[in-house]
C-alpha positions as CSV (number, residue, x, y, z in Angstrom):
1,X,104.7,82.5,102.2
2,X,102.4,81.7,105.3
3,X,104.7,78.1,105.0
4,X,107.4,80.1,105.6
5,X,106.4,82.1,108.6
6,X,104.5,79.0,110.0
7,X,108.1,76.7,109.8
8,X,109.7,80.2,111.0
9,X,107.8,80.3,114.0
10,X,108.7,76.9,115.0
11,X,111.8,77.8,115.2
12,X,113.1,79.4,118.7
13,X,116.0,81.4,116.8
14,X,113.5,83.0,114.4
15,X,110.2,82.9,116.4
16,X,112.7,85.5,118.9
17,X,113.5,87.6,115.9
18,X,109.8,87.4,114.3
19,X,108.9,88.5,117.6
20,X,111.7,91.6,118.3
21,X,110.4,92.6,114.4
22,X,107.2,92.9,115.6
23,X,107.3,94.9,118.6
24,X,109.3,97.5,116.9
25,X,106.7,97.3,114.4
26,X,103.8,98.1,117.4
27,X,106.1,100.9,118.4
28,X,106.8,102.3,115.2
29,X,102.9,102.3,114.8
30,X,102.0,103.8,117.8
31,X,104.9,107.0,117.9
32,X,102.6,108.0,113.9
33,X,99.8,108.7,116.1
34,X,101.6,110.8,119.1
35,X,101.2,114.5,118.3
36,X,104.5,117.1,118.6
37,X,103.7,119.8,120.8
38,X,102.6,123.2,119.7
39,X,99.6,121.6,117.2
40,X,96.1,121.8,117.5
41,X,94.9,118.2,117.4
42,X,91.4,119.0,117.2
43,X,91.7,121.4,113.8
44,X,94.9,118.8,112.6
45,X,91.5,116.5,112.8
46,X,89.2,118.4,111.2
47,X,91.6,119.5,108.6
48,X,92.4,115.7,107.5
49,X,88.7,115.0,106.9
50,X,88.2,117.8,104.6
51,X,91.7,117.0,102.9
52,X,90.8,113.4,102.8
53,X,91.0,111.8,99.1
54,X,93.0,115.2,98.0
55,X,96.3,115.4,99.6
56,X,98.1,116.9,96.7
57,X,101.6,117.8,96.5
58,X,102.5,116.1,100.1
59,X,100.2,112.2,99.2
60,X,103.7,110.4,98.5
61,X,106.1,111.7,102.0
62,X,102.5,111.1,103.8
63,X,102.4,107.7,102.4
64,X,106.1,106.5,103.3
65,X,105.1,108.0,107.0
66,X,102.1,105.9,107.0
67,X,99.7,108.9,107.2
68,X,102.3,110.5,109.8
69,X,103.0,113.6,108.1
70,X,98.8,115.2,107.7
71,X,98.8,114.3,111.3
72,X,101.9,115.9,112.5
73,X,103.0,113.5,114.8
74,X,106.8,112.7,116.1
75,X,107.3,110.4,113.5
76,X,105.6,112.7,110.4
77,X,108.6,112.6,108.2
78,X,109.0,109.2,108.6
79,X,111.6,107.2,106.6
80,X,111.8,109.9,103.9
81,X,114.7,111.6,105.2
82,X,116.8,108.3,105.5
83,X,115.7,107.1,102.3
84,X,117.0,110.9,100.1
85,X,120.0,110.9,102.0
86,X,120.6,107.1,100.8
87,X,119.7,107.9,97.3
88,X,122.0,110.8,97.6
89,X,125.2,109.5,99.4
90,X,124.8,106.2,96.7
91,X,124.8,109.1,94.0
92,X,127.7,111.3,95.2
93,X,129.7,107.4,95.8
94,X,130.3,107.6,91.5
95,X,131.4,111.0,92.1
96,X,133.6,111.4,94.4
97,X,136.6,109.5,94.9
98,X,137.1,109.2,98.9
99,X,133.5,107.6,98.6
100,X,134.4,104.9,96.2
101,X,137.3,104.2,98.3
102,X,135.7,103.9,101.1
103,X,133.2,101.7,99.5
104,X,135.9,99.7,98.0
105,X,137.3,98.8,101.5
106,X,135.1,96.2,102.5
107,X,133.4,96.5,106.2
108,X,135.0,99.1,107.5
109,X,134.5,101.6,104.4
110,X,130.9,100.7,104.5
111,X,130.4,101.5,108.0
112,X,131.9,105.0,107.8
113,X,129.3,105.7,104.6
114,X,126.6,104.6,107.2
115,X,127.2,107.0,109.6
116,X,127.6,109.8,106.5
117,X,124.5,108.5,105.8
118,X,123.2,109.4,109.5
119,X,124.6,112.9,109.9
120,X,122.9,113.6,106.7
121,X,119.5,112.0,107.7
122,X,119.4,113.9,110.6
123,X,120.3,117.5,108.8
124,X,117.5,116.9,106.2
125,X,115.3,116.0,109.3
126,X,116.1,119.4,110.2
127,X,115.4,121.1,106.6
128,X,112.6,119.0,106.2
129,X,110.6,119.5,109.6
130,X,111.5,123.3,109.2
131,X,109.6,122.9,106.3
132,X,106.4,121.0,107.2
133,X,106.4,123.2,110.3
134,X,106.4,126.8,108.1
135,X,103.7,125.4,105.6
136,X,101.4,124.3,108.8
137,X,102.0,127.7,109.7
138,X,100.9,129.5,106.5
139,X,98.0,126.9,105.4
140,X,99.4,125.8,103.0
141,X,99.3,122.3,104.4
142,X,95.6,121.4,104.4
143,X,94.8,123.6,101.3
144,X,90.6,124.8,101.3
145,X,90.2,123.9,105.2
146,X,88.9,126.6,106.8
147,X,91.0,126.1,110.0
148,X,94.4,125.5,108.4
149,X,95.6,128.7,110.3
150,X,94.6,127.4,113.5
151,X,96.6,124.2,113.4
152,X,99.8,125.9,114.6
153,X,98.3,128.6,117.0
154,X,101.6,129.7,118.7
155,X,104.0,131.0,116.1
156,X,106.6,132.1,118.7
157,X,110.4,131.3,117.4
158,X,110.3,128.7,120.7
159,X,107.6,126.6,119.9
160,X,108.9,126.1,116.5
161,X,112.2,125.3,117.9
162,X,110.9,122.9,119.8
163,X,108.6,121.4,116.8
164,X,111.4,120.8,115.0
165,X,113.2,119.1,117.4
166,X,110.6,116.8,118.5
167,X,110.1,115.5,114.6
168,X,114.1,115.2,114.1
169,X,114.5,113.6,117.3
170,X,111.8,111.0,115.4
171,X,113.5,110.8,112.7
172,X,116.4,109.8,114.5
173,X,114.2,107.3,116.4
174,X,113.1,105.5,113.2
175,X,116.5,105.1,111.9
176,X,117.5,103.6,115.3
177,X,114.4,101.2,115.1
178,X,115.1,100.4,111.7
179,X,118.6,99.2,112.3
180,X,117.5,97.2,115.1
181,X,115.5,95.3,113.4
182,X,118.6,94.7,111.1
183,X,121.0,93.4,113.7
184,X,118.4,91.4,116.2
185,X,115.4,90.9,113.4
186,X,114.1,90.1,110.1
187,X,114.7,91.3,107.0
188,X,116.0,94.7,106.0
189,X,114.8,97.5,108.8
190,X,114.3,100.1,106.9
191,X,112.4,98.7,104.3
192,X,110.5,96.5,106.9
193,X,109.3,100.2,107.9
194,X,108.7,101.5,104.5
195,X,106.4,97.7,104.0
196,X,104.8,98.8,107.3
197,X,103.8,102.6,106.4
198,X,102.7,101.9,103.0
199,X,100.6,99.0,104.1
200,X,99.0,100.5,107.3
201,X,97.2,102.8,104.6
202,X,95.7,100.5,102.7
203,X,92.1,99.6,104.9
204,X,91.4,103.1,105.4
205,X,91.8,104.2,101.2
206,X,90.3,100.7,100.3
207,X,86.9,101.4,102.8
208,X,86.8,105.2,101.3
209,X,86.6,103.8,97.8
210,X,83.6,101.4,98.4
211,X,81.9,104.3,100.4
212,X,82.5,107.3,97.4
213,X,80.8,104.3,94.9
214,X,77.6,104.2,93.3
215,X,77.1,101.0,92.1
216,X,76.0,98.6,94.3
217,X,76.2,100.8,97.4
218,X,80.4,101.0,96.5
219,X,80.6,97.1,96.3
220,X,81.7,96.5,92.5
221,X,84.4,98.9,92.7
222,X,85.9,97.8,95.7
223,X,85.6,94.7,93.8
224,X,87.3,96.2,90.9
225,X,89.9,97.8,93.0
226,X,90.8,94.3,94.8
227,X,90.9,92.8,91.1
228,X,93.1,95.1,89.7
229,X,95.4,94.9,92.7
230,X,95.5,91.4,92.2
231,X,96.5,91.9,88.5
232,X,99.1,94.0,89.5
233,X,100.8,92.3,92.4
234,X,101.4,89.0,90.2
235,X,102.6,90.9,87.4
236,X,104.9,92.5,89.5
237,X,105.7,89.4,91.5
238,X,106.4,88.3,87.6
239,X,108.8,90.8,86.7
240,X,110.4,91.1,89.9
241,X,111.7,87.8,90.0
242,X,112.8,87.5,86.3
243,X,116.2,87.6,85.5
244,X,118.7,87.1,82.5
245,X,121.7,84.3,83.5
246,X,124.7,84.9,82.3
247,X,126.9,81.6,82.2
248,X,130.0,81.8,83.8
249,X,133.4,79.4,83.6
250,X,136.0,79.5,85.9
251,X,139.1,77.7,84.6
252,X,140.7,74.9,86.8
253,X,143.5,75.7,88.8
254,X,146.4,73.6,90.0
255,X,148.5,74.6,93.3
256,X,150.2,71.6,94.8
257,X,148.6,68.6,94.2
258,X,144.9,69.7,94.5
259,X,143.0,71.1,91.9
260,X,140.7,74.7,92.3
261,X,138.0,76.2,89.9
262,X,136.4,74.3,86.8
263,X,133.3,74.8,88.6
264,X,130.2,76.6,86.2
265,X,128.1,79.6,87.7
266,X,125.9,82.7,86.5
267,X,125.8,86.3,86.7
268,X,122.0,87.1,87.2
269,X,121.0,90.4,85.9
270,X,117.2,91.3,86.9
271,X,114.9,92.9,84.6
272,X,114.3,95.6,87.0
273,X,117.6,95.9,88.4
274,X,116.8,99.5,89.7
275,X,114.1,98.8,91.4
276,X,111.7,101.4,93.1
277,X,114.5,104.1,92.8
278,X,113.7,105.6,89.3
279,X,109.9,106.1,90.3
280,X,111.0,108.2,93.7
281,X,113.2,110.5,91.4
282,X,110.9,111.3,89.2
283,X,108.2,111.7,91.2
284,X,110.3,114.1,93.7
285,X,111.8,115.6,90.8
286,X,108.2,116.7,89.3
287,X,107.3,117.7,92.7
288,X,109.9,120.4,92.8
289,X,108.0,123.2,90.0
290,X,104.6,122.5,91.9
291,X,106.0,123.4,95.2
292,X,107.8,126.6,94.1
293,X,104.7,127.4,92.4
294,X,102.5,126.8,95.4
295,X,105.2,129.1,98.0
296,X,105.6,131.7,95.2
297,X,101.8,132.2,95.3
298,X,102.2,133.6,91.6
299,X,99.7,133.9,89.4
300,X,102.3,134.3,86.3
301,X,101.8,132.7,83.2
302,X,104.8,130.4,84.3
303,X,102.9,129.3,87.2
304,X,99.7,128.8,85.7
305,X,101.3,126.7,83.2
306,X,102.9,124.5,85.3
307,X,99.8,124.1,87.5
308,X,97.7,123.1,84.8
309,X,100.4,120.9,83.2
310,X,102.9,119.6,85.6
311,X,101.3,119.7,89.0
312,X,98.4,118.1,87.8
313,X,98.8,114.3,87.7
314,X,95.9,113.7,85.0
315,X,97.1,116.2,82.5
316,X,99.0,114.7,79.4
317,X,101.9,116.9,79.6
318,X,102.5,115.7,83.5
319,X,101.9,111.6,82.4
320,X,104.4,112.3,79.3
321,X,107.1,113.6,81.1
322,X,106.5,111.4,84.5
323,X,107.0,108.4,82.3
324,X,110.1,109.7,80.6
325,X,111.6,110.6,83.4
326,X,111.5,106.9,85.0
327,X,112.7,105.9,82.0
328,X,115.7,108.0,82.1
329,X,116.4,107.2,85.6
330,X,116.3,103.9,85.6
331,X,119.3,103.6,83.0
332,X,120.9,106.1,85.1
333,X,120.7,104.5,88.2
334,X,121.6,101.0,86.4
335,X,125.1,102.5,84.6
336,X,126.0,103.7,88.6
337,X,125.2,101.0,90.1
338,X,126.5,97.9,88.2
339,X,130.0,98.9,86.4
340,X,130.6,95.9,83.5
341,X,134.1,97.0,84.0
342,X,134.3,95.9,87.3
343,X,132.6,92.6,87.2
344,X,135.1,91.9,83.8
345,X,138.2,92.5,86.0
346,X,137.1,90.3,88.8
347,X,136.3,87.8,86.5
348,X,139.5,88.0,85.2
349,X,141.3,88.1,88.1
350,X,139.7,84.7,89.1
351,X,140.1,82.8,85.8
352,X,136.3,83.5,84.9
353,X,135.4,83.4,81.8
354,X,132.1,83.9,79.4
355,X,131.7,81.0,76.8
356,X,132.4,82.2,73.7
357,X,133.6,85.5,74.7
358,X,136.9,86.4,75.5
359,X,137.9,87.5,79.0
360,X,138.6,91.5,79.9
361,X,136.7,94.3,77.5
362,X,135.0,92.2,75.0
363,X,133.2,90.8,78.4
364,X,132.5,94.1,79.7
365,X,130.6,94.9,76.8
366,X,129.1,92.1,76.0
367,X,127.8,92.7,79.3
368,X,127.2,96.4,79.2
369,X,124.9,95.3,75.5
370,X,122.9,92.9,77.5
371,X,122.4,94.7,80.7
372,X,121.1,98.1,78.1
373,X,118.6,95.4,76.3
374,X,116.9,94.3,79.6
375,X,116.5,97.5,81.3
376,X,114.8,98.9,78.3
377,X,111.5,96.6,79.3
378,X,112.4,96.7,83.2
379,X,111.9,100.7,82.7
380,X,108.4,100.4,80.5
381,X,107.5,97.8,83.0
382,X,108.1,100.8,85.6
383,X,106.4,103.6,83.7
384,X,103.3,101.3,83.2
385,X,103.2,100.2,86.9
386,X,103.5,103.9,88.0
387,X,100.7,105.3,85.5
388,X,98.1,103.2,87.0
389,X,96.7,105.5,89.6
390,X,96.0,108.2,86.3
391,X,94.4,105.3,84.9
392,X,92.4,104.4,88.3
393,X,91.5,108.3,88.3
394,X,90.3,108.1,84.9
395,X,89.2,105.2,84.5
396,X,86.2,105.3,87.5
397,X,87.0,108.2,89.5
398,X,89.0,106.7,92.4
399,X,90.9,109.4,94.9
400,X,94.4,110.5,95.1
401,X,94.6,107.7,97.8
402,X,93.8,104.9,95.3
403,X,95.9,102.2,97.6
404,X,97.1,100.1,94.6
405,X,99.7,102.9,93.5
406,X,102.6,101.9,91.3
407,X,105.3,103.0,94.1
408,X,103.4,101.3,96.8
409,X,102.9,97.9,95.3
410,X,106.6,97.9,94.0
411,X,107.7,98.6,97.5
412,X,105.4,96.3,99.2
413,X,106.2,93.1,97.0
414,X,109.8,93.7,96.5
415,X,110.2,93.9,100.5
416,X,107.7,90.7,101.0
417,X,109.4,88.7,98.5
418,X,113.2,89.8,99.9
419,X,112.0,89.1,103.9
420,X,110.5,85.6,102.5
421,X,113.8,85.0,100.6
422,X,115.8,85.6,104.3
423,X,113.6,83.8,106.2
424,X,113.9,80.9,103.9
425,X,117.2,80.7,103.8
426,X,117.7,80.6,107.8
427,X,115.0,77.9,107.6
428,X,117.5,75.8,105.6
429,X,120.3,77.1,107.0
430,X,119.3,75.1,110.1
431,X,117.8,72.1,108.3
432,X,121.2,71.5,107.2
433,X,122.6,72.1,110.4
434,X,120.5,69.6,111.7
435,X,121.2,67.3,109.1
436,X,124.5,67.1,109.2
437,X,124.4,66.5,113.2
């Protein structure tokens, strides 16, 4: 990897791009520590110390803002809003047949789904800050501070107004920077962003873990900590990169007096071929009973219940159905994203064929069989990953901000490994340029 970005920076073409990536980076960094007018910076301050380690219900839209959202800054909603209204335009693509059309006519299609994609960032910017402004509002943000109400002291319609324009304007910001480091940078933007938020909170929970130990003045758990995230980033690495091959033939051809085809290829299907996706639905999804509990302000037997079970991450019922629930979504969000039906007809259309199976439905389930037998260890693999910080909790009494989270390392190695993969390929892309000069 350093290889990489050492030959990169060699380069002129890349070291320019390396460089555009990383001033957007510097800028993204510094507009999560700009306040939004109408907030109390000094009780927003004294409010995150005594919430520090605990950040409950909000710890995973804080972590994608890179500790944005506890500070209330311009950019406190971060990517979030971009990243739900991806999942959700992707989702609605399956169901509705203008969106599959559109997606189905190549460029053009895809570009009108982006910009669907940006009006509806921007309207759940608007839900969203709404949101975050009202619970500031109430205290419900910094839960047992003692100056929680004094974090929004002007509660006049104007002020809010303006509150929520000032983080939706950010929002907007981000998804411009992040799409700007698509067309002039490296890698993919947005997740560049997500890479940078997740891992600009990792010194800070890393330093509180060695301080809140006892043996060795906080020494052998920070050791433990670094260990374990060692474990857990190759394993990851591991799975991330494995695939199953599926041999391909392509029958030769003969227009005029040239031959085309009888060339031999693969269809790889990846272990984890959903990715991070099934571990943000079901943790948003488990969020959703916690939070109508927490603005109902019930003390029903409902609510209690689902307090002591489902908003608390170390209870068994919550770890029982968290896990199920990546489970489930992972084969969901595998049978919408890759159709066997589709990649059959293709084939067929092109003379491809699988050896030994014959072209049209027997391929398409043959592949549908093989593509349900390796998600069912991709989506363990996922459940296991995104237990650990229970275990971490449980196992010697790390924080909610244990750094080494399931989501986080997922996110960070899976955009590492695709930014190395691109700036690889450029690499050789000129090598061979040069070459064949």
């Amino acid at each position: 990897m350093l290889t990489a970005f050492a030959r990169a920076f060699k380069t002129p073409d890349l070291r320019k791009k390396l460089l555009f990536t990383l001033g957007i980076i510097v800028l993204y960094r510094v507009g999560t520590h700009i306040p939004i007018p109408g907030v109390d910076y000094r009780s927003v301050q004294e409010c995150v110390d005594q919430a520090s380690g605990n950040q409950g219900l909000f710890g995973l839209v804080n972590m994608f803002s890179g500790g944005a959202l506890l500070q209330i800054t311009i950019f406190a909603l971060g990517i979030m809003p971009y990243i739900t209204a991806s999942i959700i335009l992707q989702l609605l693509t399956v169901v509705i047949p203008r969106l599959e059309a559109l997606k189905k006519e190549g460029q053009s299609g895809t570009a009108k789904i982006t910009q669907y994609t940006r009006y509806l960032t921007v309207a759940l910017a608007i839900l969203q800050g709404t949101g975050l402004v009202a619970t500031a509002r109430s205290g419900s943000l910094f839960q047992g501070c003692t100056v929680a109400q004094q974090v929004v002291p002007d509660t006049a319609i104007f002020p809010t107004i303006v509150m929520v324009i000032c983080m939706t304007a950010g929002t907007a910001l981000v998804m411009w920077l992040g799409e700007l480091i698509t067309d002039r940078g490296i890698g993919n933007g947005m997740s560049i962003l997500m890479f940078i938020s997740i891992a600009a909170t990792f010194p800070s929970a890393l330093w509180a873990i060695k301080q809140q130990g006892k043996l060795a003045d906080g020494w052998i758990e920070f050791g433990t900590v670094i260990a374990v995230g060692l474990v857990m980033v190759g394993l990851v690495v591991f799975v991330e990169q494995a695939q199953r091959r599926i041999p391909v033939q392509y029958a030769k051809r003969m227009i005029g007096r040239r031959s085309y085809g009888g060339t031999s290829t693969y269809i790889p299907l990846k272990v984890n071929q959903a990715g991070v996706i099934p571990v943000i639905f079901a943790s948003s999804l488990l969020y959703i009973p916690a939070l109508i509990v927490q603005f109902a302000n019930s003390q029903a037997g409902w609510a209690t219940w689902i307090t002591q079970n489902l908003a608390d991450t170390g209870a068994p019922a919550h770890i029982t159905v968290y896990f199920f629930l990546i489970i489930f979504f992972a084969f969901f969000y595998v049978a919408i994203s890759f159709n066997p039906e589709e990649v059959a007809d293709n084939m067929k259309k092109y003379g491809g064929f699988i050896p030994g199976i014959r072209a049209g439905r027997p391929t398409a389930e043959y592949l549908s069989y093989v593509l349900n037998r390796i998600t069912w260890p991709g989506s363990l693999y996922l459940g296991l990953i995104a237990l650990v910080p229970t275990m971490a909790l449980a196992g010697f009494g790390a924080n909610q901000n244990f750094p080494f989270g399931g989501t986080s390392i997922l996110i960070i190695v899976g955009v590492g490994l695709e930014t190395v993969k691109q700036i690889e390929s450029q690499l050789q892309q000129r090598n061979y340029e040069g070459f064949l000069r």
